[in-house]
C-alpha positions as CSV (number, residue, x, y, z in Angstrom):
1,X,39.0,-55.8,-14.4
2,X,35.7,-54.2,-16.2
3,X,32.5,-56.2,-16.5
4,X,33.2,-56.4,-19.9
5,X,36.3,-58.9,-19.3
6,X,34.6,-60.7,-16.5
7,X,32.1,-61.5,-19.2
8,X,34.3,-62.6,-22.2
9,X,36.7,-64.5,-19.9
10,X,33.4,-66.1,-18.5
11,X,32.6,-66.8,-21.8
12,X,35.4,-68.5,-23.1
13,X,35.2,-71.1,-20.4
14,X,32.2,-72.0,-21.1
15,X,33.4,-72.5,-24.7
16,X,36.1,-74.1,-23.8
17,X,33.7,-76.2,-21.2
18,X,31.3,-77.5,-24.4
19,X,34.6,-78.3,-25.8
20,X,35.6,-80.7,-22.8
21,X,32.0,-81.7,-23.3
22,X,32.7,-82.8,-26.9
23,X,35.3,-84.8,-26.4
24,X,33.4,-86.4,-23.3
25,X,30.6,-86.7,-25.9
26,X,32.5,-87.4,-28.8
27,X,35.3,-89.9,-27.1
28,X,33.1,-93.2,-28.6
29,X,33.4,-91.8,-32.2
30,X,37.0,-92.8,-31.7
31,X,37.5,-95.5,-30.1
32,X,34.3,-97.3,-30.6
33,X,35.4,-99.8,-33.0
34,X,38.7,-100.5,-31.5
35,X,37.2,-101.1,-27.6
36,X,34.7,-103.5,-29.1
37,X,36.9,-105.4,-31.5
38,X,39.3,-105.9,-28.0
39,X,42.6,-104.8,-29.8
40,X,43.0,-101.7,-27.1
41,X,41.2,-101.5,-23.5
42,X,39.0,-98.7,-22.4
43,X,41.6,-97.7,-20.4
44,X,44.5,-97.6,-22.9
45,X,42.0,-96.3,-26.2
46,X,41.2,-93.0,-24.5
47,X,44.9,-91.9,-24.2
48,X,45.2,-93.3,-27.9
49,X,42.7,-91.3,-28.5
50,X,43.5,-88.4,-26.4
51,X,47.0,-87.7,-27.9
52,X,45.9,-87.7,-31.4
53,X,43.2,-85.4,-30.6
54,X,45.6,-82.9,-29.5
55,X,48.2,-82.9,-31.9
56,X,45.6,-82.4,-34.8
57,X,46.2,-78.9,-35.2
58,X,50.0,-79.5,-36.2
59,X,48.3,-81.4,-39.2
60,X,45.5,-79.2,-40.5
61,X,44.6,-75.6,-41.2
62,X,42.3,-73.6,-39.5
63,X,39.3,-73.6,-42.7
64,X,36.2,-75.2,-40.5
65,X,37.2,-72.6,-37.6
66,X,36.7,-70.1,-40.1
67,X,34.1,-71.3,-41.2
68,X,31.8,-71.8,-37.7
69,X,33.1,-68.0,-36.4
70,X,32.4,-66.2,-39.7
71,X,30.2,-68.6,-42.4
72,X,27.2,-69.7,-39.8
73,X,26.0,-66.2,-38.3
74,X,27.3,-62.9,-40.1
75,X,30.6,-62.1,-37.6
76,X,29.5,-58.2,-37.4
77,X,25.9,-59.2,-35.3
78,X,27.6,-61.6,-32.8
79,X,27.7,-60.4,-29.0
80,X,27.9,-61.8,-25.7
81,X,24.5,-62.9,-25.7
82,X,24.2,-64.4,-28.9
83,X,27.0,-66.6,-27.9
84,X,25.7,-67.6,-24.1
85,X,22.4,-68.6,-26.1
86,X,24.0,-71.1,-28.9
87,X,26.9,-72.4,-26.3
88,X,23.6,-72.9,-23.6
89,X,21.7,-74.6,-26.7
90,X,24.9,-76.8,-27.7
91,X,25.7,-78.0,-24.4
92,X,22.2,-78.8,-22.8
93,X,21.9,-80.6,-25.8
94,X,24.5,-82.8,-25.8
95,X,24.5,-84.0,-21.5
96,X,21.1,-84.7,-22.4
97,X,21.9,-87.2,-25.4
98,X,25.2,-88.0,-23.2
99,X,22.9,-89.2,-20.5
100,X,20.7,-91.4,-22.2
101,X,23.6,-92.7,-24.1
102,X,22.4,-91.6,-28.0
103,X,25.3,-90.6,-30.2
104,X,24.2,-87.3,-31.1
105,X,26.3,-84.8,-32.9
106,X,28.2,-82.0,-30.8
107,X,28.7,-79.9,-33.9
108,X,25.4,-79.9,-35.2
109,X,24.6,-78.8,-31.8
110,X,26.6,-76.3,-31.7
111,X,25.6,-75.0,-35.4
112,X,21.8,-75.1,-34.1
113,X,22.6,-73.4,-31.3
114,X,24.3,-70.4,-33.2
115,X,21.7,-70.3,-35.9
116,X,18.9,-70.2,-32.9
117,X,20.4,-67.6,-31.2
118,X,21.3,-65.7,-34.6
119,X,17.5,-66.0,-35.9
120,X,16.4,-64.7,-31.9
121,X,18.4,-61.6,-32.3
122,X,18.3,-60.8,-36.3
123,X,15.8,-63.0,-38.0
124,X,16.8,-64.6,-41.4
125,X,19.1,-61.5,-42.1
126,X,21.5,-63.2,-39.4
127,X,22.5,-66.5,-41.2
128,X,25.3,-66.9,-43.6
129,X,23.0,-69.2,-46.4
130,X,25.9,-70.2,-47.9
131,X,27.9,-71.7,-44.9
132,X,25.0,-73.2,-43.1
133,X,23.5,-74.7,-46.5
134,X,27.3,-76.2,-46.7
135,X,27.2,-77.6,-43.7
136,X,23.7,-78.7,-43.8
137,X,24.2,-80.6,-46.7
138,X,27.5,-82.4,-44.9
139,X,24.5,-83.8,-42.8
140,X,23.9,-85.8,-45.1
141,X,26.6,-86.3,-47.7
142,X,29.1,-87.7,-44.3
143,X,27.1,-90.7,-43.4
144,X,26.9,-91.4,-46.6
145,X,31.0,-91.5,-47.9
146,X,31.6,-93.1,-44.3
147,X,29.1,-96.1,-45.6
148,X,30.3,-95.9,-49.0
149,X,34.1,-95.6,-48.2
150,X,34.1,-98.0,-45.3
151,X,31.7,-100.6,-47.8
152,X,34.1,-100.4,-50.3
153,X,37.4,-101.0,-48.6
154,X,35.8,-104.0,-46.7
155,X,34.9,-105.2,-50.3
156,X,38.6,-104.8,-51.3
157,X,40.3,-105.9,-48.0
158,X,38.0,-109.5,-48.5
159,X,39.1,-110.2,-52.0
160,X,42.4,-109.3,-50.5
161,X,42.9,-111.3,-47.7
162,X,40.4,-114.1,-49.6
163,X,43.4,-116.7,-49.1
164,X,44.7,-115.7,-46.0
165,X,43.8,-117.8,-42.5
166,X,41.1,-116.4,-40.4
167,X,43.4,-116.4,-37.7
168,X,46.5,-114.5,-39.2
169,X,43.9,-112.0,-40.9
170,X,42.4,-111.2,-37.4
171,X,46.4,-111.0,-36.2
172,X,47.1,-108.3,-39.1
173,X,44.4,-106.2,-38.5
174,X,44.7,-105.7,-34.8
175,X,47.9,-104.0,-36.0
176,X,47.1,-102.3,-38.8
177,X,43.9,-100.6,-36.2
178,X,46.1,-99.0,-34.6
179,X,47.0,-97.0,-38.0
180,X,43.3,-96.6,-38.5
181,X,42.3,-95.4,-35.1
182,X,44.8,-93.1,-34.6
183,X,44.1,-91.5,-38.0
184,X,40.4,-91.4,-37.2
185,X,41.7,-89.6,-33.8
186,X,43.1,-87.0,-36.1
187,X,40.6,-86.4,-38.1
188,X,38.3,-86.1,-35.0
189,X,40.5,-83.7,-33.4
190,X,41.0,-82.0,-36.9
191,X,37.5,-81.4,-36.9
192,X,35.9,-81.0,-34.4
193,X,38.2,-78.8,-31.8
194,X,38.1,-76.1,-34.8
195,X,34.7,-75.2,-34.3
196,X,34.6,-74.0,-30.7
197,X,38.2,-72.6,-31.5
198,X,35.3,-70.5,-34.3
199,X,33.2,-69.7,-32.0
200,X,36.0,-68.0,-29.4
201,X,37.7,-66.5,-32.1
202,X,34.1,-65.0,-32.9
203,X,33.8,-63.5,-29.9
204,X,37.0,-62.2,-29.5
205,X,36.1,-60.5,-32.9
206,X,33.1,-58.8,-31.5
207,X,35.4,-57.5,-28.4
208,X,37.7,-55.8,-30.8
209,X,40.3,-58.0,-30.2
210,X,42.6,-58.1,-33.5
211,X,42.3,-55.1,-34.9
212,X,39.3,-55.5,-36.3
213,X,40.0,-58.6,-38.2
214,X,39.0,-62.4,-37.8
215,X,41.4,-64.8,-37.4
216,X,42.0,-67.2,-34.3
217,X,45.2,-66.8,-32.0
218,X,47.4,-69.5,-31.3
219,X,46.4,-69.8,-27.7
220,X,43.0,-70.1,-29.1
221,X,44.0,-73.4,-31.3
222,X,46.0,-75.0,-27.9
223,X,43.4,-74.5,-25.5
224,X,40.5,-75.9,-27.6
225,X,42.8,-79.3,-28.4
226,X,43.5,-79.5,-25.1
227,X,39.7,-79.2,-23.6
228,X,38.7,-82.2,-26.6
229,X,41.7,-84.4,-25.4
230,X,41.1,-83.9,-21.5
231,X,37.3,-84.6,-22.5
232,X,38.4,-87.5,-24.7
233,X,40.3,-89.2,-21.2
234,X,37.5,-89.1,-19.6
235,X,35.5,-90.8,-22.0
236,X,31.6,-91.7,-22.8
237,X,31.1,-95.4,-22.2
238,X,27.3,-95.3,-22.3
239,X,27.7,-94.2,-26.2
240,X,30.9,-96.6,-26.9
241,X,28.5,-99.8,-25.9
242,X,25.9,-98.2,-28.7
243,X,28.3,-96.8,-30.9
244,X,31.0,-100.6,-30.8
245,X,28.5,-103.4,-30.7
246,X,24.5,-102.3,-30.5
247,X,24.6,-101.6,-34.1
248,X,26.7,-104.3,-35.8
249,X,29.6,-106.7,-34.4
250,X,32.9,-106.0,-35.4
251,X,35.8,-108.0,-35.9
252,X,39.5,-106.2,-36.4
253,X,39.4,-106.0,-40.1
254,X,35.8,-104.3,-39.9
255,X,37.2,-101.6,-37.6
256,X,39.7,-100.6,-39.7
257,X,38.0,-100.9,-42.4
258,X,35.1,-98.0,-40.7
259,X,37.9,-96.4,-39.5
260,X,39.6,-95.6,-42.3
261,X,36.6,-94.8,-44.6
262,X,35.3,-92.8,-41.8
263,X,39.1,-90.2,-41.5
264,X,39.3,-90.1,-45.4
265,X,35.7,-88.6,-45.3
266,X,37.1,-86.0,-42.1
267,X,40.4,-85.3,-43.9
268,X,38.3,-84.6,-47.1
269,X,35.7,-82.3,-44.9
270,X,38.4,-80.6,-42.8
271,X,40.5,-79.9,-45.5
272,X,37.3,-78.0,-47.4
273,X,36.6,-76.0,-44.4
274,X,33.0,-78.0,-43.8
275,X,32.2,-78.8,-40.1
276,X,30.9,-82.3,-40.3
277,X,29.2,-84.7,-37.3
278,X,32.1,-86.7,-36.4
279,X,29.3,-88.8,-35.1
280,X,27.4,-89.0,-38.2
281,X,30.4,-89.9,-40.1
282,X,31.4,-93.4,-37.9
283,X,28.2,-94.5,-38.0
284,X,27.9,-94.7,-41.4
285,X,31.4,-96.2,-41.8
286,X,30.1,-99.2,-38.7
287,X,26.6,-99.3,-41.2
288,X,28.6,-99.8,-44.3
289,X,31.3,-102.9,-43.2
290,X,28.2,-104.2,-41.4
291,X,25.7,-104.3,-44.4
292,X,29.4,-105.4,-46.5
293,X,29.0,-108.7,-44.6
294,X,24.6,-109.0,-45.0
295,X,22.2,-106.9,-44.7
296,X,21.2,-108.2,-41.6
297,X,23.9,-107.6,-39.2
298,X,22.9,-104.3,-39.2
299,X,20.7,-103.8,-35.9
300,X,18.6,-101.3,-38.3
301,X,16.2,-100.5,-35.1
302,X,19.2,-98.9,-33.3
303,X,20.5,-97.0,-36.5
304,X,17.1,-95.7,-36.9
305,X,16.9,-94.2,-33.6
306,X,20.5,-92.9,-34.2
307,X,19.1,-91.1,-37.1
308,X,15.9,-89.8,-35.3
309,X,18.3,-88.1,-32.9
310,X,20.4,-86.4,-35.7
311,X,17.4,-84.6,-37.4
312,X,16.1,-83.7,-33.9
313,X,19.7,-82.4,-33.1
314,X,19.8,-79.0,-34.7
315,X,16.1,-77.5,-34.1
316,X,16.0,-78.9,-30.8
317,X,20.0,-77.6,-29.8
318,X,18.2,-73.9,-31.5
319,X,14.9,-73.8,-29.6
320,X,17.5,-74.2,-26.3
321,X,19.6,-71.8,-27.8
322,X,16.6,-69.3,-28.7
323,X,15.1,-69.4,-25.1
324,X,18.8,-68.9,-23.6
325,X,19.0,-65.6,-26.2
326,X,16.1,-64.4,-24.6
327,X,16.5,-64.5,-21.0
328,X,20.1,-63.2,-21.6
329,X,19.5,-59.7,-21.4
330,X,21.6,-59.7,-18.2
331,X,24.7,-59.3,-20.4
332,X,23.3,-56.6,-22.4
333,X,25.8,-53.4,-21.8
């Protein structure tokens, strides 16, 4: 085996690694609501999780994937190094927001990471505008239809059920969470497993591997689903605390509620090829049933500093990134 191969296999597992990592990471943004609302245990939620994770790919295509390999960085300028700088940027990123427990986005850190190791080796002449001005606007827009969505169908659901006993609208919606979680599972899976699935398919691109064209192998799809459900078992309680109940209490009917808002805004990303922050996305939806209720059972103080970690996210996972691009040069041919 060539140095070559030692380096892309190398490579892969460490893409595959941040994958694990973002389901590890990511784990709360699925399970969060149902954990604190006590329909499913820790225990129990993580395989719920887990299994719907894996089996997104049967569900959607592969647009965000295309997307992260080909619409972030141009495709033609990526190498081995490149790639070791915005994996390095994406994952020291995320243990360090793991570790103090701050739901951070995994994707954005990964898309900061690749556009600070594209600008490191390029400049400007590096970035796809149009993909990454796509995706920068999801930063925004996400958050946003998760609140709106989830604010809405809480709005609904109350005029609803405005007749209906406390305690048989509690017993209905610990059922009917299990629909919402698992499709929130999907959308997670959907989402977010496609855009290291990009970034291997990227580099498998730039090894000549397909005859010259992009497009992401079928081994490619199973492994990354696989590395986001394993990471999804093991879970991240220190974010599920923040994520389920430092932000707003939740009864059943306000989990599903935030779940369901939060997969119809994933479903609507995935399915236009836009690699959204899971992260950003659920906490809108647990903002939006939260300020349905009154204004003030929002904990705004912990929102904010969720916010102040988002806009950090991205420069801070490309200055990592920039700094791993430069003292790469050990994988320089």
């Amino acid at each position: 085996m060539d140095g070559a191969s030692v380096v892309l296999i190398t490579l892969i597992a460490v893409a595959l690694l941040f994958d694990f990592l973002n389901g590890l990471h990511d784990a709360a943004n699925s399970i969060a609501t149902i954990v604190s609302t006590r329909v499913l245990r820790p225990q129990y939620a993580v395989f719920w999780a887990a299994f719907f994770n894996f089996i997104a790919f049967a569900f959607f295509g592969l647009h965000v994937a295309n997307t992260v390999g080909s619409g972030i960085v141009d495709a033609h300028i990526v190498d081995d190094r490149l790639i070791f700088g915005a994996l390095t940027g994406a994952i020291v990123w995320n243990v360090v927001t793991w570790l103090v427990g701050i739901p951070s986005s995994s994707s954005h850190a990964l898309i900061g990471g690749l556009v600070g190791a594209g600008l490191a080796k390029a400049g400007t002449s590096a970035i796809v505008w149009a993909g990454l001005s796509k995706t920068g606007a999801a930063i925004v827009l996400s958050p946003l239809f998760g609140f709106y969505l989830a604010l809405l169908l809480m709005l609904a659901v109350s005029w609803i059920f405005v007749r209906v006993t406390p305690i048989a609208v509690d017993s209905s919606f610990r059922i009917l969470q299990f629909v919402s979680a698992s499709l929130y599972s999907l959308g997670h899976g959907g989402n977010d497993a496609q855009k290291t699935m990009g970034v291997i398919a990227v580099l498998l691109f730039a090894h000549g591997a397909g005859d010259g064209t992009f497009h992401v192998p079928l081994w490619v799809v199973l492994s990354c689903q696989s590395a986001m459900a394993l990471g999804t078992l093991f879970g991240g309680w220190r974010i599920v605390h923040t994520m389920g109940s430092k932000i707003t209490r939740l009864t059943p009917m306000q989990g599903f509620c935030a779940e369901t808002g939060g997969a119809m805004t994933l479903f609507l990303a995935t399915s236009l090829g836009i690699p959204v922050s899971t992260t950003h996305t659920i906490t809108g939806a647990i903002v939006g049933v939260g300020a349905a209720r009154r204004v003030s059972a929002v904990r705004w103080n912990v929102a904010q500093n969720i916010v102040v970690a988002w806009v950090l996210t991205m420069p801070a996972a490309g200055l990592i990134a920039a700094l791993a691009y430069a003292c790469g040069g050990w994988l320089e041919p």
